[in-house]
C-alpha positions in Angstrom: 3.8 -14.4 -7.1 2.8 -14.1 -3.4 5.6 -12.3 -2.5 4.6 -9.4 -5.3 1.1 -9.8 -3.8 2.0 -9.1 -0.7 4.7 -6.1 -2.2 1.7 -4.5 -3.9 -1.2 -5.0 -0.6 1.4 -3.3 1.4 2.0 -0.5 -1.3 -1.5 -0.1 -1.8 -2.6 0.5 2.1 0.5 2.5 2.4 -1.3 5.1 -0.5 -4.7 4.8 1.1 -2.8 6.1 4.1 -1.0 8.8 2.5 -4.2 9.8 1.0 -6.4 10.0 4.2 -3.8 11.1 5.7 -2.0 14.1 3.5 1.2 15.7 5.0 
């Protein structure tokens, strides 16, 4: 289960990134 958590934190800042951030 930590191992997802960590999957989905990592996914989750990577889309808040890609949103601030829009190519």
């Amino acid at each position: 289960m930590e191992k997802i958590n960590s999957l989905r934190d990592a996914v989750t800042r990577h889309n808040h990134w890609s949103r601030a951030n829009p190519d």
